[in-house]
C-alpha positions in Angstrom: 112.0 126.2 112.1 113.4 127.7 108.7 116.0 124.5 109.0 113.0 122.2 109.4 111.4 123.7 106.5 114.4 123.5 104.0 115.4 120.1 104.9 111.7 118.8 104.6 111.3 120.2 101.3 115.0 119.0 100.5 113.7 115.5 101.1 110.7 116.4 99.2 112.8 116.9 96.2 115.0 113.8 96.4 112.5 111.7 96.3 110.8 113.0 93.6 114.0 112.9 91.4 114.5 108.8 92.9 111.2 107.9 92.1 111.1 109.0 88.8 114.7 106.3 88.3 112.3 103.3 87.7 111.0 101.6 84.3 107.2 102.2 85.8 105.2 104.2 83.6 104.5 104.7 80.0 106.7 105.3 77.7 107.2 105.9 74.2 109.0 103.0 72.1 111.1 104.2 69.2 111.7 103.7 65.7 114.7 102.5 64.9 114.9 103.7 61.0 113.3 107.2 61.9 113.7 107.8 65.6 110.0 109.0 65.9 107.8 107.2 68.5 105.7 104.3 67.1 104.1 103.1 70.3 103.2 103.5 74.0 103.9 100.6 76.7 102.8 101.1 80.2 105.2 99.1 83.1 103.8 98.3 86.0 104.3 96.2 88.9 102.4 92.7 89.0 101.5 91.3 92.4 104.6 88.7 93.1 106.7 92.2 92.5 108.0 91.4 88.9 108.1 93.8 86.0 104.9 93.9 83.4 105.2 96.0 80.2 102.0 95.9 78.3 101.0 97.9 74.8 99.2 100.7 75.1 98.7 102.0 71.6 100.4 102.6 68.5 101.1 105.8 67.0 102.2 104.9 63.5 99.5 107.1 61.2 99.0 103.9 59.5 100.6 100.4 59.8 101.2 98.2 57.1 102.2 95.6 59.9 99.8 92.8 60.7 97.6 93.9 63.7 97.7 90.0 65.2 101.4 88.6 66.5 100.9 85.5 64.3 104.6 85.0 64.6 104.4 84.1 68.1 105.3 81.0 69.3 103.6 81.3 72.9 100.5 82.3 74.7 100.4 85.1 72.6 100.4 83.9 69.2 97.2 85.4 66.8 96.8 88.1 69.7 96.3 91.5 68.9 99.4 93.4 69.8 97.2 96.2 71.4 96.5 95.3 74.8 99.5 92.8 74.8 102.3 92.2 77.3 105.4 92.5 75.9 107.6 92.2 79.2 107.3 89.8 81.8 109.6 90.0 84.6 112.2 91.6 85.2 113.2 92.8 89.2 115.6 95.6 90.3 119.1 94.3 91.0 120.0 95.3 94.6 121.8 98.8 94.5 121.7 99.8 91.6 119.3 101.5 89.0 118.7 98.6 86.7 116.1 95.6 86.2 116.8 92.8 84.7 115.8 88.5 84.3 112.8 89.4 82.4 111.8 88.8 79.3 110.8 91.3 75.7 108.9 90.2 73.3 109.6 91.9 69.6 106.1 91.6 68.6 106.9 92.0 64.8 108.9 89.2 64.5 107.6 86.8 67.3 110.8 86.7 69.5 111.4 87.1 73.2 114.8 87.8 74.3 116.1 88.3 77.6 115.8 92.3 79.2 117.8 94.7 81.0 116.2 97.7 81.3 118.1 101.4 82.7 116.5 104.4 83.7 118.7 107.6 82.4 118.6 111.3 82.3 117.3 111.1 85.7 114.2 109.0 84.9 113.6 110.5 81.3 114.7 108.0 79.3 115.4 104.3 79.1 117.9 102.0 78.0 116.3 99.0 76.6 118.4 96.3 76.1 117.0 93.1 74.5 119.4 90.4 74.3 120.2 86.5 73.3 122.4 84.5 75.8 124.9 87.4 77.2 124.0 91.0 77.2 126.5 92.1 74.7 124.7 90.0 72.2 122.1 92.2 71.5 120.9 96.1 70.9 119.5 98.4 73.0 117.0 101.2 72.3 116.2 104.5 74.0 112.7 105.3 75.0 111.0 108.3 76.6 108.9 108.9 79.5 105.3 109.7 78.4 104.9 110.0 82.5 
């Protein structure tokens, strides 16, 4: 019974730490001059199984940046960037603990490049990699789990 007990709760626990190796949730985006977090962006699912990343808030004290993304070129252009997607696709590649063929939009310049996102630190963090043609043209930026 004891056996039954410790391998049940053994499964418990590897699940937890598996689940946890995904891009859904919120998460804190990061400065790049100051390494502080400027902003929330919740992943989810959408329904045909593709990766949505949308703004939650911002937490710059105060922004000198325009609150409208009138430097987009899309669907999104004069939007407030509150409340807008910023990542639209993106599906897990098969065995291993990255998505990628989405899309990121940099909302403070108006550009979507293509996205590879990877779950590190066992879920904490995540590489995002935004990128133009071939991955290595590009740059990447860590964010943190919020949960």
């Amino acid at each position: 019974m004891k056996k039954w007990i410790f391998m049940a709760w053994m499964a418990l626990l590897g699940g937890q730490a598996a689940a946890q190796m995904t891009p859904i949730g919120t998460w804190h985006t990061m400065d790049d001059a100051t390494q502080k977090p400027k902003g929330e962006v919740r992943i989810s699912l959408n329904a045909a199984g593709a990766l949505s990343g949308v703004v939650e808030k911002s937490l710059l004290p105060v922004s000198d940046e325009d609150p409208l993304c009138n430097l987009c070129t899309d669907d999104r252009k004069g939007k407030p960037k509150i409340g807008m997607e910023i990542i639209r696709g993106g599906k897990k590649v098969e065995g291993k603990d990255v998505w990628e063929d989405g899309k990121i939009l940099d909302p403070s310049n108006g550009k979507n490049y293509s996205l590879r996102l990877t779950p590190i630190e066992g879920g904490k963090k995540m590489e995002v990699r935004g990128y133009i043609g071939a991955p290595i043209l590009g740059r990447t930026q860590i964010w943190m789990r919020v949960n």
